[in-house]
VEXDREN-2710 file (C-alpha; in Angstrom, 1 decimal):
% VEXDREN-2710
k/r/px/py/pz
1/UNK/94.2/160.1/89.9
2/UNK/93.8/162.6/92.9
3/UNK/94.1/160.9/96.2
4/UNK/91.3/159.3/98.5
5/UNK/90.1/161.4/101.4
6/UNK/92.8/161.7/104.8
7/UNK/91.8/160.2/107.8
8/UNK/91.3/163.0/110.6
9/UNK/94.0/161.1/112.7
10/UNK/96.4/161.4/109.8
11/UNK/95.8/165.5/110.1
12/UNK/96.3/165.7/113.7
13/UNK/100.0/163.2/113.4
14/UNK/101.0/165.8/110.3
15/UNK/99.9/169.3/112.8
16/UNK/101.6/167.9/115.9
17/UNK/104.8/169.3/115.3
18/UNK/102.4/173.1/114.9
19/UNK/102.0/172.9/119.0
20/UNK/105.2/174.2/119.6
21/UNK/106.5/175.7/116.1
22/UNK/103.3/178.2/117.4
23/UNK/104.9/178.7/120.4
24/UNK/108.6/179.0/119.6
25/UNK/107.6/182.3/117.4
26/UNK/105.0/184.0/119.4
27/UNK/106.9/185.1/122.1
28/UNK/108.9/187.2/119.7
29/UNK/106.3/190.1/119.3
30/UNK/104.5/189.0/122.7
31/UNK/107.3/188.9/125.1
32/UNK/111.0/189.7/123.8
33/UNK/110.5/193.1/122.8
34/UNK/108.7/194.0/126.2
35/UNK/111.2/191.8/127.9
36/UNK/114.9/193.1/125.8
37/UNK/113.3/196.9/126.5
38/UNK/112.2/196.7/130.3
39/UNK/114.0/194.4/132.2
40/UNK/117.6/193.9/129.9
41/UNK/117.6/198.3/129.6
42/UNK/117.8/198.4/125.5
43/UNK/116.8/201.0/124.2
44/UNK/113.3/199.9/122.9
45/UNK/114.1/201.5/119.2
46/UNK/117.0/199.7/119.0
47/UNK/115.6/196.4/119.9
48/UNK/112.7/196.3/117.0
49/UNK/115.9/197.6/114.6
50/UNK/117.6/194.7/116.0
51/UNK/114.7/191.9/115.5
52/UNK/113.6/193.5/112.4
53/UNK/117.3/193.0/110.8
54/UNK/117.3/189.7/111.7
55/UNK/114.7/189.0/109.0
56/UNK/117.4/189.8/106.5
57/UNK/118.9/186.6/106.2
58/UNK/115.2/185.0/105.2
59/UNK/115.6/186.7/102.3
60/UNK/117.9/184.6/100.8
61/UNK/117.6/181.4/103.1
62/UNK/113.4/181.2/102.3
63/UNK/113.7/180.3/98.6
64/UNK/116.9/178.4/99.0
65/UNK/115.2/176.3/101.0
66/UNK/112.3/176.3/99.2
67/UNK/114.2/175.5/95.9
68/UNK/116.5/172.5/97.8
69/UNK/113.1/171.1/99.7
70/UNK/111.7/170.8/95.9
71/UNK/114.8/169.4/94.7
72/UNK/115.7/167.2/97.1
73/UNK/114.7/163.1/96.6
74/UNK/115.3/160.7/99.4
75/UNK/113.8/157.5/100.8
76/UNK/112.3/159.6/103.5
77/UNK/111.1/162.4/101.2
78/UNK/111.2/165.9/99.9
79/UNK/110.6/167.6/103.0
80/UNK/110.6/164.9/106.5
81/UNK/114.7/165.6/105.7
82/UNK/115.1/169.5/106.4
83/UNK/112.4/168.8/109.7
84/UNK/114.5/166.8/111.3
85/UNK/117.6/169.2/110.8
86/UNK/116.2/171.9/111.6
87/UNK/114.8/170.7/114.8
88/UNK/117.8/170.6/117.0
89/UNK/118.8/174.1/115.9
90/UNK/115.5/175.5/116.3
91/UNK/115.6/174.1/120.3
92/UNK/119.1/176.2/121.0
93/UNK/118.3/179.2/119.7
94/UNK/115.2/179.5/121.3
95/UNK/116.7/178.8/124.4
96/UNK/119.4/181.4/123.8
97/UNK/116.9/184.6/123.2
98/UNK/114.4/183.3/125.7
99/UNK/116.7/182.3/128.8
100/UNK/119.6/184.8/128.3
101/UNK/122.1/184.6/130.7
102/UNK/123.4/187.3/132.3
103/UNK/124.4/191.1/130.6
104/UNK/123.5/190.9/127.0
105/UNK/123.7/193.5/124.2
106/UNK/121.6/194.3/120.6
107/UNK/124.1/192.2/119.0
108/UNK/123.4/189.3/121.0
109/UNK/119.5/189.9/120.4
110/UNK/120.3/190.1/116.5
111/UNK/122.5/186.7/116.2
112/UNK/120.6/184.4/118.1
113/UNK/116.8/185.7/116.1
114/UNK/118.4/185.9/113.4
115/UNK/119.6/181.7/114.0
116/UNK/115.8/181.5/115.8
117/UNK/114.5/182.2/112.4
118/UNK/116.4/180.5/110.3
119/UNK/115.8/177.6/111.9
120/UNK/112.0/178.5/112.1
121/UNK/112.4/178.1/108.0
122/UNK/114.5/174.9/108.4
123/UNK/111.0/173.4/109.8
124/UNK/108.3/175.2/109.6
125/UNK/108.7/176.6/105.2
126/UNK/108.7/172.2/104.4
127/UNK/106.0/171.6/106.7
128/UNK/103.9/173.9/105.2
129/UNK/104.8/172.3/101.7
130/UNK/104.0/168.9/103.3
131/UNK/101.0/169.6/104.4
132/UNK/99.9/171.7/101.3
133/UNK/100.5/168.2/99.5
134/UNK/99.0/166.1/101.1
135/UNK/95.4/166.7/99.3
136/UNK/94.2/168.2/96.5
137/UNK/90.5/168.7/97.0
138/UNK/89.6/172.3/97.7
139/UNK/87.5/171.9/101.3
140/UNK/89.9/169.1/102.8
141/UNK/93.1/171.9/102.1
142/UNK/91.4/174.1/104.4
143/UNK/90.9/171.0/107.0
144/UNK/94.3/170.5/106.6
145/UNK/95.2/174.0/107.4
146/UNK/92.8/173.8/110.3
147/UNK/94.0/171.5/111.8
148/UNK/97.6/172.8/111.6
149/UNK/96.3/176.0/112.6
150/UNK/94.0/174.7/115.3
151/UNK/96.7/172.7/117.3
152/UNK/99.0/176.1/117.0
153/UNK/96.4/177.8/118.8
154/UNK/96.2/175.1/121.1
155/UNK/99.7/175.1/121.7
156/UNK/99.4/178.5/122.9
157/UNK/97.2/177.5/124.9
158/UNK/98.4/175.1/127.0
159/UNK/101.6/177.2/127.5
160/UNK/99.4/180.8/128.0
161/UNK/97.6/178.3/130.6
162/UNK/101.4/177.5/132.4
163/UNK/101.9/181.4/132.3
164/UNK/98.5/181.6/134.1
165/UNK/99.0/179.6/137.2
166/UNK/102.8/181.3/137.2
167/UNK/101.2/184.8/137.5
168/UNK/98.5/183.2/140.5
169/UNK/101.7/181.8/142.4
170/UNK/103.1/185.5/141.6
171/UNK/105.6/185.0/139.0
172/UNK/104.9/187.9/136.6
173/UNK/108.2/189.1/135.8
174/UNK/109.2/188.0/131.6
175/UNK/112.5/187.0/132.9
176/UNK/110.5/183.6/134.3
177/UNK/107.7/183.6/132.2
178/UNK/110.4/183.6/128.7
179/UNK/112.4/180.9/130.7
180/UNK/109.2/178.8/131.0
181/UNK/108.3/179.1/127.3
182/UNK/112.3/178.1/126.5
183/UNK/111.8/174.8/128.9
184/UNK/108.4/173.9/126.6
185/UNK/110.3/173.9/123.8
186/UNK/113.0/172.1/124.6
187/UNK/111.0/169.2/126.0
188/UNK/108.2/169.1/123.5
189/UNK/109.7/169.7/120.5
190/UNK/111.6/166.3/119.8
191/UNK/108.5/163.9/120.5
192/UNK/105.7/166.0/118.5
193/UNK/108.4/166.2/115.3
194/UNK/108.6/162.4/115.7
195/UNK/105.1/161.5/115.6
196/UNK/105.0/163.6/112.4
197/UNK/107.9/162.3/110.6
198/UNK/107.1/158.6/111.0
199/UNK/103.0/158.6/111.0
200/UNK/102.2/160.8/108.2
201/UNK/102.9/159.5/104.6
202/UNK/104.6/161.9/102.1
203/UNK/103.4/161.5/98.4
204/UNK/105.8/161.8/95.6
205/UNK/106.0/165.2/93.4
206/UNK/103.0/165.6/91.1
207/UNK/105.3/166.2/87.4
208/UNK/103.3/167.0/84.2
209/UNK/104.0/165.8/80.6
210/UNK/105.8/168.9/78.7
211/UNK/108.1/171.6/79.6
212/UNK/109.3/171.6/83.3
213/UNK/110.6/175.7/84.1
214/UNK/112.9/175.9/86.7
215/UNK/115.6/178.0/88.3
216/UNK/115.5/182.1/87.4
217/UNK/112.7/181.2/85.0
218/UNK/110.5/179.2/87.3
219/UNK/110.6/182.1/89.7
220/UNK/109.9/184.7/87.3
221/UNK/106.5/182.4/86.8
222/UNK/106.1/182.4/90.2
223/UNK/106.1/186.5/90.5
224/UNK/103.8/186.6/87.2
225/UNK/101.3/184.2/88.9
226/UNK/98.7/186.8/89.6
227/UNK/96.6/185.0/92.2
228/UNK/99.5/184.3/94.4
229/UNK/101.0/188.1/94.0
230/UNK/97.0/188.8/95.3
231/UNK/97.4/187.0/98.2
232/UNK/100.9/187.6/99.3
233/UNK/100.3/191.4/99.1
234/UNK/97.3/190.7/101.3
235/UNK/99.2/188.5/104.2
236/UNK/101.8/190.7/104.1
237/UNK/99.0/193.7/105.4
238/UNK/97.0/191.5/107.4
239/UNK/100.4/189.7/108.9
240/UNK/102.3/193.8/109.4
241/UNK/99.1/194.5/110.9
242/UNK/98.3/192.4/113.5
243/UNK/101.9/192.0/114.2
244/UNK/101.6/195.9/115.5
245/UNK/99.5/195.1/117.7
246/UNK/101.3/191.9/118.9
247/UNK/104.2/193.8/119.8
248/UNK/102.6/196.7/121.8
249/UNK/99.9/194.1/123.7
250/UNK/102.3/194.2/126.9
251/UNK/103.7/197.7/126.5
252/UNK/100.1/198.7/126.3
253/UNK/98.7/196.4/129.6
254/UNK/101.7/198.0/131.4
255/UNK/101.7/201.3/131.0
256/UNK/98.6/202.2/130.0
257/UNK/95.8/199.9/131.6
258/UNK/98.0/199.0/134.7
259/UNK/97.7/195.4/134.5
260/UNK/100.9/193.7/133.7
261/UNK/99.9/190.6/136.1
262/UNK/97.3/189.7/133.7
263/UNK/99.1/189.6/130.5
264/UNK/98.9/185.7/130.1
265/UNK/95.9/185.4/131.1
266/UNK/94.9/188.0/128.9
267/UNK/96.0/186.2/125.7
268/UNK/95.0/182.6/126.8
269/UNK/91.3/183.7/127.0
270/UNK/92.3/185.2/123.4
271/UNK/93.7/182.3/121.9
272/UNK/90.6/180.2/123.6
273/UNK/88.1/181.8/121.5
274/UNK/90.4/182.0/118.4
275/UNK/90.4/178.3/118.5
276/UNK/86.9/177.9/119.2
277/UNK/85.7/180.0/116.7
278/UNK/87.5/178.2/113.8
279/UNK/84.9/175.7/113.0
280/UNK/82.7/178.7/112.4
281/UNK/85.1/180.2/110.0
282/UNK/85.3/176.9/108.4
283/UNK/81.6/177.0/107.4
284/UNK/81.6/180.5/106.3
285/UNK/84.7/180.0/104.0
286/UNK/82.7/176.8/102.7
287/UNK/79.4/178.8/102.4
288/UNK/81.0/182.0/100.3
289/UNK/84.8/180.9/99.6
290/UNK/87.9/181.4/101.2
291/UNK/89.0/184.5/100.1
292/UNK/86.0/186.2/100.8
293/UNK/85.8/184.8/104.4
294/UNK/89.4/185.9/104.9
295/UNK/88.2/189.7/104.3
296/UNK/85.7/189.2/106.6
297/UNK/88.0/188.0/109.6
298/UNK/90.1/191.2/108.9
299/UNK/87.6/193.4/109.1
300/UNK/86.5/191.5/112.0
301/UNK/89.9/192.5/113.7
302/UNK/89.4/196.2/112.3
303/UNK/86.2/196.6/114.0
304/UNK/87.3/195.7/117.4
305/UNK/90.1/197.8/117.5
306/UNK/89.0/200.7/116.6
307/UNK/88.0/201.1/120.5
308/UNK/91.3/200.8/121.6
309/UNK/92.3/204.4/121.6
310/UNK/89.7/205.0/124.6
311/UNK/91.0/202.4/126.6
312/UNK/92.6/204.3/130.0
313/UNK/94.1/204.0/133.3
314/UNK/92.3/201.0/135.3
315/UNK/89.4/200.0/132.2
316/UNK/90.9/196.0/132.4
317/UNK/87.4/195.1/131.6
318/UNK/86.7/197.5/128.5
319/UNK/90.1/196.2/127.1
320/UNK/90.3/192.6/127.6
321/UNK/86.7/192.5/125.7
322/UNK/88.0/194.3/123.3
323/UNK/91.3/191.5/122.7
324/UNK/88.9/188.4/123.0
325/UNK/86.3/190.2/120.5
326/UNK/89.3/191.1/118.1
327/UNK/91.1/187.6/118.3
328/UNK/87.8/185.4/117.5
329/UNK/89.1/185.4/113.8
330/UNK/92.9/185.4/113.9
331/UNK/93.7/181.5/114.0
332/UNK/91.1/181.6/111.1
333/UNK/93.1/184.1/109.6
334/UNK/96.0/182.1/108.9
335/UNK/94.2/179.1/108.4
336/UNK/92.6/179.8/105.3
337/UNK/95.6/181.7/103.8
338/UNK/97.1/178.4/104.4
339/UNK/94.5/176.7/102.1
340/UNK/94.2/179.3/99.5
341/UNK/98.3/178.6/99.4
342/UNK/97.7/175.5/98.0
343/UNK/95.3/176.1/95.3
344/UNK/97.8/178.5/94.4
345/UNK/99.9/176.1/93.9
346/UNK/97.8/173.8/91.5
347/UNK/97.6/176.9/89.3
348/UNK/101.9/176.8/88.9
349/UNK/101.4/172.8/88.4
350/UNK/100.0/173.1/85.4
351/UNK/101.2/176.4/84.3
352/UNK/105.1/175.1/84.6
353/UNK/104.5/171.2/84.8
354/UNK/106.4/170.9/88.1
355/UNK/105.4/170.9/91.8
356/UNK/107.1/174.0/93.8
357/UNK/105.0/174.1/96.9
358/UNK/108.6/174.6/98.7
359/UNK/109.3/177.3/96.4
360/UNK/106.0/179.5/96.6
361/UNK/105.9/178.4/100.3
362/UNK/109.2/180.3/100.4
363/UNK/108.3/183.1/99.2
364/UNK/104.9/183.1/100.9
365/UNK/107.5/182.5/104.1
366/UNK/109.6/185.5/103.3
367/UNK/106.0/188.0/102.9
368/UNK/105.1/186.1/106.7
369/UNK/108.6/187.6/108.1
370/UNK/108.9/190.7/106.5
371/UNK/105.1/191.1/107.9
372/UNK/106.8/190.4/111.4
373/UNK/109.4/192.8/111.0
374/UNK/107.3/195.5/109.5
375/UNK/104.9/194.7/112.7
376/UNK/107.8/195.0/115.1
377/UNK/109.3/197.8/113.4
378/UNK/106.7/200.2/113.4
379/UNK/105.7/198.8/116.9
380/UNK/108.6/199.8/118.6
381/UNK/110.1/203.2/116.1
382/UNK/106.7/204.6/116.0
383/UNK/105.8/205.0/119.5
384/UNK/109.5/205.7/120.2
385/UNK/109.0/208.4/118.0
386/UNK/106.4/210.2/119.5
387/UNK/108.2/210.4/123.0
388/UNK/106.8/206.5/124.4
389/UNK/109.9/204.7/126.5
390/UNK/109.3/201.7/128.7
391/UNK/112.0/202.5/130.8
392/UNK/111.4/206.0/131.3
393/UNK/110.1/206.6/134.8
394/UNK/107.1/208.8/133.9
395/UNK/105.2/208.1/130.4
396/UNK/104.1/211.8/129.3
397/UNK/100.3/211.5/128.5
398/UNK/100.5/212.6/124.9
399/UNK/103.3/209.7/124.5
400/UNK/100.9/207.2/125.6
401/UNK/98.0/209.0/123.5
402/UNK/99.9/208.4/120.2
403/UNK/100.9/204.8/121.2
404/UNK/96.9/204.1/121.7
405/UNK/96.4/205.3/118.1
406/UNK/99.2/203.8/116.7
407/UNK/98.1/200.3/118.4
408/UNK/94.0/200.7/117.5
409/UNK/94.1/203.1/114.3
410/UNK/97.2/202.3/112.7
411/UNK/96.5/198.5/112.1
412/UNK/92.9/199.7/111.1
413/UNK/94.4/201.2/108.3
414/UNK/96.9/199.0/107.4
415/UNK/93.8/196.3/106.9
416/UNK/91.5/197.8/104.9
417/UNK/94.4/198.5/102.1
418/UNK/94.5/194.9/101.9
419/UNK/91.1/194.0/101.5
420/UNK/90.2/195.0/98.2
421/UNK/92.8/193.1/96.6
422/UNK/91.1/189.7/97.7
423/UNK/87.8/190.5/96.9
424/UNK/87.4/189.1/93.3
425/UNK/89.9/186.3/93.8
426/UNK/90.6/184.4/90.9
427/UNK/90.4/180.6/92.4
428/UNK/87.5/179.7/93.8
429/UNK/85.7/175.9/94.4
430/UNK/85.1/175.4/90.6
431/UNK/87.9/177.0/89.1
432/UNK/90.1/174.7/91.4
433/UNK/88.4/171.8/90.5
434/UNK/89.2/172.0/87.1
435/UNK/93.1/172.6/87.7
436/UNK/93.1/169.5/89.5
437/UNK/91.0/167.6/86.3
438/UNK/93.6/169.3/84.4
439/UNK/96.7/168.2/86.6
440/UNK/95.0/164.6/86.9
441/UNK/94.7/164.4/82.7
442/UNK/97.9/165.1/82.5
443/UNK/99.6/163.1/85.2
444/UNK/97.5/160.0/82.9
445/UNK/99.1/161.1/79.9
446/UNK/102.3/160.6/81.7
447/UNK/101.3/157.0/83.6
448/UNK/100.2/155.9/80.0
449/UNK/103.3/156.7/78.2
450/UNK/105.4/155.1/80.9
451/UNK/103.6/152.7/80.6
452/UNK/104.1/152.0/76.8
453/UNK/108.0/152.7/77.3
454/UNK/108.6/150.2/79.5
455/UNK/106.0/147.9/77.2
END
């Protein structure tokens, strides 16, 4: 039988860990390319080649991981096992790319991402899984995700709020701001993943009477699954981009609007009313589903930045409306790609009679990274392309023209090919509901002839 309902103190012990895991990747498109480009002199090309390569290794780490997090059977769990690995590696490597010391090269930049990364799957790919487990009813997944979601906003927060009071006492420079971010993440990390790891119950794997695919054959399942091809295809968009934009948000402050002192600000009052507004996106998704909400907060983004290209020298006002109007759904974004994720998931269930929420939580990791380095790629090569150098001394004004358009049209673009493909989503509230009577059926049959074996 499914599970009772979670308590909301149970959510908030399983998203603690989300405060900084938020954190430890969003300085990679806010702050490193900016940061690698302007104040370490690499050429600003070469440094989204170099963070863009790094992904390369997710493409084979993500479903091993996935696969062994599946696999694995301990008296802790499937997944607490791989957290609590992966945390201390995470906490180096973010230290290396975010404090460098002294001289450092494109090499350097591609090692320690590429181990930032990799340890970003060691932790974040089974938390996902976890949390994707731990209900089965169609409105507490996206409560779940919420909350998970919600407390990654808030974790950017509460370090965008540091950044803050750093720019009032006049620290602006990224050298001290990325050296902050590093010091959160050191100290933070190891309580939050504790709290997690030894509140938060982990229920066994849900295995169904009849045949049980795995290996080559399980993933060729997974590719065939229709619904969950639908909505990779469509975070992979949505993810490549907002991820644009990400990357050029400081480029664009700088050396367009002249404002580089309000940069943390900028995105705190951003990520405020991202994390307000997700309550609101809540009712919507539970008023016309989830995938239908999740068109709407991308369209949401498309609208608002279609306004960036007449953003000039000196309009701080025009374009900081313009990034709080546009961020008001993209917590809510994630969110409920989160919960569609695991309804997903109930569809494999009973399709291959195993539970491989590591293994489509893999590959949904994989579509998430690629996203980042499409995003950073075509952040950096793009407006490199047209003439746009940070550390060129004078930015031609046809240089900065095209990186305008590439920053507010491009991602415009980029959404509405993705928004179709969600439209008439396969898995909505009923049709879930009846995987999980069918998973729940099953699961008897299995109880009952355990039962009668052991009689």
């Amino acid at each position: 039988m499914d599970r009772p309902p979670l308590h909301h103190k149970i959510m908030l012990y399983y998203a603690a860990p989300h405060l900084t895991h938020a954190v430890a990747t969003l300085p990679v498109a806010l702050f490193v390319p900016a940061f690698y480009a302007d104040d370490m002199a690499l050429p600003l090309a070469g440094v989204g080649m170099a963070i863009a390569a790094s992904r390369a290794l997710d493409m084979v780490s993500d479903p091993l991981i996935g696969i062994l997090s599946d696999r694995l059977k301990t008296r802790w769990g499937r997944r607490k096992p791989w957290i609590a690995i992966g945390t201390p590696l995470l906490m180096l490597s973010a230290w290396m790319i975010f404090a460098p010391a002294g001289k450092v090269s494109l090499l350097y930049l591609f090692v320690w991402a590429s181990l930032l990364f990799f340890a970003f799957t060691l932790v974040d790919l089974p938390h996902k899984a976890w949390g994707a487990e731990l209900s089965a009813d169609y409105t507490e997944r996206t409560h779940v995700a919420a909350w998970r979601e919600g407390l990654g906003a808030l974790g950017q927060i509460l370090f965008l709020g540091v950044l803050s009071v750093l720019d009032y006492l006049g620290y602006v420079e990224s050298r001290d701001q990325l050296w902050v971010i590093a010091i959160i993440i050191v100290v933070s990390l190891p309580p939050l993943v504790t709290v997690a790891l030894t509140k938060v119950p982990e229920f066994p794997s849900e295995e169904l009477a009849g045949e049980r695919l795995g290996g080559w054959a399980g993933l060729r399942l997974v590719l065939r699954n229709q619904a969950f091809m639908r909505t990779l295809i469509t975070l992979l968009l949505l993810g490549t981009a907002v991820l644009i934009q990400a990357t050029l948000h400081r480029l664009v402050l700088t050396h367009v609007v002249g404002r580089p002192d309000i940069f943390a600000t900028m995105i705190l009052a951003e990520n405020l009313v991202s994390l307000a507004m997700v309550p609101v996106w809540m009712g919507i998704a539970n008023r016309i589903g989830k995938h239908r909400a999740i068109i709407l907060a991308a369209l949401w983004i498309g609208l608002w930045s279609l306004g960036f290209p007449w953003v000039d020298r000196g309009d701080t006002v025009l374009y900081v409306t313009l990034i709080i109007l546009r961020g008001a759904s993209l917590a809510s974004i994630f969110m409920l790609a989160n919960s569609i994720a695991a309804d997903v998931v109930d569809h494999d269930i009973v399709a291959s009679g195993r539970q491989r929420t590591g293994l489509f939580f893999a590959v949904w990791g994989i579509a998430i990274k690629l996203a980042v380095a499409l995003g950073v790629l075509l952040g950096t090569a793009l407006p490199a392309a047209f003439g746009f150098e940070p550390s060129a001394p004078v930015q031609a004004p046809e240089a900065k023209k095209w990186l305008l358009v590439i920053y507010g049209w491009l991602p415009c673009l980029v959404i509405a090919s993705g928004l179709p493909i969600m439209w008439n989503f396969p898995i909505d509230r009923i049709r879930q509901r009846a995987l999980r009577e069918q998973i729940a059926a099953r699961r008897a049959g299995v109880f009952k002839s355990d039962i009668g074996g052991a009689a």
